[in-house]
C-alpha positions as semicolon CSV with decimal commas, in nm:
position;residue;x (nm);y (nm);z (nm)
1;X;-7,693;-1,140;-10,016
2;X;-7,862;-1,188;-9,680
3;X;-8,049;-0,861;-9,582
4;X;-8,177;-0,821;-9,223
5;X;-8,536;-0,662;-9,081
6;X;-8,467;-0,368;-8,911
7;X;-8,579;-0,600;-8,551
8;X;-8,314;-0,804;-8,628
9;X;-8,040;-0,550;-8,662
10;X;-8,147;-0,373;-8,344
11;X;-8,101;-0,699;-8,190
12;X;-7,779;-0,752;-8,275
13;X;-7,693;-0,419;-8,203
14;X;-7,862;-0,446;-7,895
15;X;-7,585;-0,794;-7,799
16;X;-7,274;-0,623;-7,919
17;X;-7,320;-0,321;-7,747
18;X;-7,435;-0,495;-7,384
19;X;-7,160;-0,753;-7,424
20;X;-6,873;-0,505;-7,481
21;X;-6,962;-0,273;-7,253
22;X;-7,000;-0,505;-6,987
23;X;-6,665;-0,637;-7,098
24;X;-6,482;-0,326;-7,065
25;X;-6,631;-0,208;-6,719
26;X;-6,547;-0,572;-6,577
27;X;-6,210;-0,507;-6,671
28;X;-6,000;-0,274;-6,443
29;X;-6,216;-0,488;-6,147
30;X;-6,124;-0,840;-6,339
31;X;-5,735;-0,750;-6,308
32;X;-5,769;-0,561;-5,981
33;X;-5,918;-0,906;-5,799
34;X;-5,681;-1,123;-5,986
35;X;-5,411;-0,924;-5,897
36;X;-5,530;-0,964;-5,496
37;X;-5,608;-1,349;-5,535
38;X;-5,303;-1,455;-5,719
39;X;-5,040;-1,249;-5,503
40;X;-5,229;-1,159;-5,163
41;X;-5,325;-1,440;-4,867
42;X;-5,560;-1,306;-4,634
43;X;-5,843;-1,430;-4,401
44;X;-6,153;-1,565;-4,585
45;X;-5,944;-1,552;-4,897
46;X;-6,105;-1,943;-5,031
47;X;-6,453;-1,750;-4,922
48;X;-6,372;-1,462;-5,168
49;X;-6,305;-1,705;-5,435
50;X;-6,640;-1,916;-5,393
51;X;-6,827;-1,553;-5,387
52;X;-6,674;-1,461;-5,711
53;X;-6,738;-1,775;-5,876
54;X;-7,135;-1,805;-5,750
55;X;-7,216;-1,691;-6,067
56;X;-7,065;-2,016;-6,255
57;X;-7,308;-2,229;-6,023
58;X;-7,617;-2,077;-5,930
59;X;-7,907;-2,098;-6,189
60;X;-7,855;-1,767;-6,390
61;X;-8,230;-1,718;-6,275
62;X;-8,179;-1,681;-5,968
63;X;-7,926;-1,450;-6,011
64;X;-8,095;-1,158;-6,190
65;X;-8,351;-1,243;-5,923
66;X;-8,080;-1,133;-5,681
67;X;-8,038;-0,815;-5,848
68;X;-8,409;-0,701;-5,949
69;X;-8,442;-0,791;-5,545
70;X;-8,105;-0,548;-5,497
71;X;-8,162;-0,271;-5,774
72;X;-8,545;-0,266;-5,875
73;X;-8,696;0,038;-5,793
74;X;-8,790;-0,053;-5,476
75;X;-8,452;-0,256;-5,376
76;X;-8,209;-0,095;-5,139
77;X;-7,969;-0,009;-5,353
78;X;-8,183;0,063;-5,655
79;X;-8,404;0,273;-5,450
80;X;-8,088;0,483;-5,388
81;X;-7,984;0,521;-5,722
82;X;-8,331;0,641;-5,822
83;X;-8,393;0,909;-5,567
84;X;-8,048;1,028;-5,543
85;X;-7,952;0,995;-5,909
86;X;-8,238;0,980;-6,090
87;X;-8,131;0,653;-6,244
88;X;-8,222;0,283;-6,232
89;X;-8,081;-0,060;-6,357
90;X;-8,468;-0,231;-6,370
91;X;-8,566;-0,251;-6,705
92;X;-8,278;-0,104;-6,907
93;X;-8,018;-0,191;-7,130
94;X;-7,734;-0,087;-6,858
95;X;-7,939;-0,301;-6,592
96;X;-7,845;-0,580;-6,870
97;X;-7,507;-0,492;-6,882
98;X;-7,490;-0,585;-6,481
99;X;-7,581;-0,882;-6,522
100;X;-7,361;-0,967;-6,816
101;X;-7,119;-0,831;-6,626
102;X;-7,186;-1,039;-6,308
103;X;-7,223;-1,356;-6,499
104;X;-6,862;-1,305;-6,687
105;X;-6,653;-1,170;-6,422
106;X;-6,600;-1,517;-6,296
107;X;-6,458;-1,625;-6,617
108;X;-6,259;-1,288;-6,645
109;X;-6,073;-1,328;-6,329
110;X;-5,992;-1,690;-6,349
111;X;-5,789;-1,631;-6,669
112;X;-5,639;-1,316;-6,507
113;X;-5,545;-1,514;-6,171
114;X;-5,376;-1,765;-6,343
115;X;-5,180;-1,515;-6,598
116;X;-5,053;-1,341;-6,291
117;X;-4,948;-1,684;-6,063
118;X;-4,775;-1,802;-6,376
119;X;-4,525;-1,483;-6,386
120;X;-4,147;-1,562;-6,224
121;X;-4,181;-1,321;-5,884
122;X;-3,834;-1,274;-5,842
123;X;-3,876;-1,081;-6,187
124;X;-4,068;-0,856;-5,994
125;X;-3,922;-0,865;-5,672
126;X;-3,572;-0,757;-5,858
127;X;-3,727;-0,456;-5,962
128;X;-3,892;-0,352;-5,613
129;X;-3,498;-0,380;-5,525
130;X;-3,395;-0,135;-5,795
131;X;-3,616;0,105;-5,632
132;X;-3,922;0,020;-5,831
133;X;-4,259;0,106;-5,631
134;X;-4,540;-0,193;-5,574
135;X;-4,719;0,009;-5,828
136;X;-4,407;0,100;-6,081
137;X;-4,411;-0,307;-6,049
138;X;-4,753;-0,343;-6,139
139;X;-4,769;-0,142;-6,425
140;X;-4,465;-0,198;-6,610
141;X;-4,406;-0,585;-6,542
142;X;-4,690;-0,780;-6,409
143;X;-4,978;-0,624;-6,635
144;X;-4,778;-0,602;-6,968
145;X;-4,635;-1,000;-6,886
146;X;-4,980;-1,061;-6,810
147;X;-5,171;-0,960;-7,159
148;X;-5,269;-1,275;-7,253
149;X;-5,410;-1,373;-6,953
150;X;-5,619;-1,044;-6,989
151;X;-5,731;-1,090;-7,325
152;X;-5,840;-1,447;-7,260
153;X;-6,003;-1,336;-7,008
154;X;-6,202;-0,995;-7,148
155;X;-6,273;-1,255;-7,458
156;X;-6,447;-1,514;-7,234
157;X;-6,638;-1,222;-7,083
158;X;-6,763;-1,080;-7,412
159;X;-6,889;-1,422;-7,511
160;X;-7,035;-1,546;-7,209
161;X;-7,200;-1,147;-7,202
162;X;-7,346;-1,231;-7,552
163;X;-7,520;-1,551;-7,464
164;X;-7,669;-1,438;-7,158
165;X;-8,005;-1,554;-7,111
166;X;-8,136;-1,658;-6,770
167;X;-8,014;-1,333;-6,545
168;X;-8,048;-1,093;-6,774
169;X;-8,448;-1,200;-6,878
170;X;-8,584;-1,214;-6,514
171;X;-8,410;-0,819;-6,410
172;X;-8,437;-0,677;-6,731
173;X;-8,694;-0,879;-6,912
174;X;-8,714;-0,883;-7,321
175;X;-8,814;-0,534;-7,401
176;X;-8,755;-0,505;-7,821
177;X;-8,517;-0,224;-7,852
178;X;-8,374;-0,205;-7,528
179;X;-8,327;-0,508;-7,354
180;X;-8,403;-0,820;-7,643
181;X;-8,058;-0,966;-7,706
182;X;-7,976;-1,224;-7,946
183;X;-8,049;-1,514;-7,695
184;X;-8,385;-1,327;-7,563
185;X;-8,493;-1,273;-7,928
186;X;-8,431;-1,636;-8,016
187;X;-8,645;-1,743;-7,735
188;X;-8,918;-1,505;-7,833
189;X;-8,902;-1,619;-8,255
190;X;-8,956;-1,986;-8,151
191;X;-9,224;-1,889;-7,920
192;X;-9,441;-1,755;-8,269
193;X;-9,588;-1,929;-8,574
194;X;-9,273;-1,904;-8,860
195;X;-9,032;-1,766;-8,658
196;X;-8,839;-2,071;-8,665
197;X;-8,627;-1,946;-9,003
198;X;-8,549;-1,584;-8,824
199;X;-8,414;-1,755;-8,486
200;X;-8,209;-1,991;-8,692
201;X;-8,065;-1,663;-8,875
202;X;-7,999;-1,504;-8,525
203;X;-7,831;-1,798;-8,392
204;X;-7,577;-1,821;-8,706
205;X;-7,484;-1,465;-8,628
206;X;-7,423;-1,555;-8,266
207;X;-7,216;-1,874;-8,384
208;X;-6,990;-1,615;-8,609
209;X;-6,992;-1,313;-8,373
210;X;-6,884;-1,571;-8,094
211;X;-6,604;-1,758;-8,319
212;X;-6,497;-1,418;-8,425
213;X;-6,418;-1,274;-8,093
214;X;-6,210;-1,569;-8,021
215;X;-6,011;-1,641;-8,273
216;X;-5,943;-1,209;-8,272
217;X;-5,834;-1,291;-7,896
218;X;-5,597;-1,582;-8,029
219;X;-5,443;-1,344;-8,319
220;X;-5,362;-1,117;-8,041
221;X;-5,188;-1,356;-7,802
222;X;-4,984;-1,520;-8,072
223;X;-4,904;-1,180;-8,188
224;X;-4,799;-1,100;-7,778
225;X;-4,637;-1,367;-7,726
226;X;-4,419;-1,372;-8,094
227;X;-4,300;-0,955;-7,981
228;X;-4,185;-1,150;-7,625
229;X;-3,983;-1,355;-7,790
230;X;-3,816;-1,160;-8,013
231;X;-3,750;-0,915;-7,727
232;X;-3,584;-1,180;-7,514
């Protein structure tokens, strides 16, 4: 039986906790700009889309450069937080979840977008004539149709959140026990004499946490889709 150091748990512990919340708090903004880029046109909507998607393309160093220049303690916005709130992003394990978040919310919203442009609109445009609200609408056909697309998408989050290395090590850096994730603690294990054997055992757990969460989010969607079938 493979035991783990006490470093290594809090590692992992460390991941699974900064990738799923930074999942879950993408989430109701993941649907919310799918929702607006697969149903609404507007003026510098193809702008929108590029913004969203900088994440995919810039080097993930420069973007938690971005956001130590944005919410360090002496950034605009994370000079706010701190005098008003008495709270900061620099340095923490939620200032990691940011920039999990950031760096999945592309991925999120693709797979949400394309969920919601694949529904029939006339299925929801004959409700809206039965007297069903734009939000009635929402809530009862276009989210629960669009599942899938929401657990493919909250699953590609999770996983891209629990690789993160670039953003997260330049706002955050690799503080043990608050900020070292899986991918910052493999960096630092191959960086010391014999630390070869305990990155390899990190990586393996990434590998089956990873395969895990995907193959979960596939039981699910088969599981979706087989109840909308037999409910057709």
């Amino acid at each position: 039986m493979i035991s783990f150091s006490a470093e290594e748990i809090s590692v992992i512990v460390i991941s699974l906790k900064i990738a799923t919340v930074a999942a879950i708090t993408s989430l109701p903004f993941g649907v919310w700009f799918g929702f607006i880029l697969a149903r609404k046109n507007f003026p510098l909507k193809k702008l929108l889309i590029s913004f969203i998607n900088l994440p995919l393309i810039l080097p993930p160093v420069v973007t938690g450069y971005l956001l130590l220049i944005l919410f360090g303690k002496n950034g605009p916005l994370g000079k706010f937080l701190l005098e008003n709130f008495n709270f900061t992003f620099a340095f923490k394990w939620t200032g990691a979840v940011l920039a999990c978040a950031i760096m999945g919310f592309p991925l999120m919203v693709r797979s949400i977008k394309l969920a919601i442009e694949m529904i029939d609109t006339k299925i929801e445009s004959a409700a809206k004539t039965l007297g069903a609200s734009p939000l009635k609408v929402f809530f009862t056909i276009t989210l629960p149709i669009s599942i899938p697309g929401i657990i493919v998408g909250t699953t590609l989050s999770f996983a891209r959140a629990l690789g993160e290395f670039g953003a997260t090590i330049t706002f955050v850096s690799n503080i043990p026990g608050e900020t070292q994730t899986i991918s910052a603690a493999i960096y630092t294990f191959l960086q010391i004499p014999n630390g070869e054997a305990m990155a390899m055992r990190l990586t393996i757990i990434a590998i089956i946490v990873s395969m895990s969460a995907i193959l979960f989010s596939e039981i699910i969607i088969e599981k979706v889709l087989k109840t909308k079938k037999e409910n057709e």
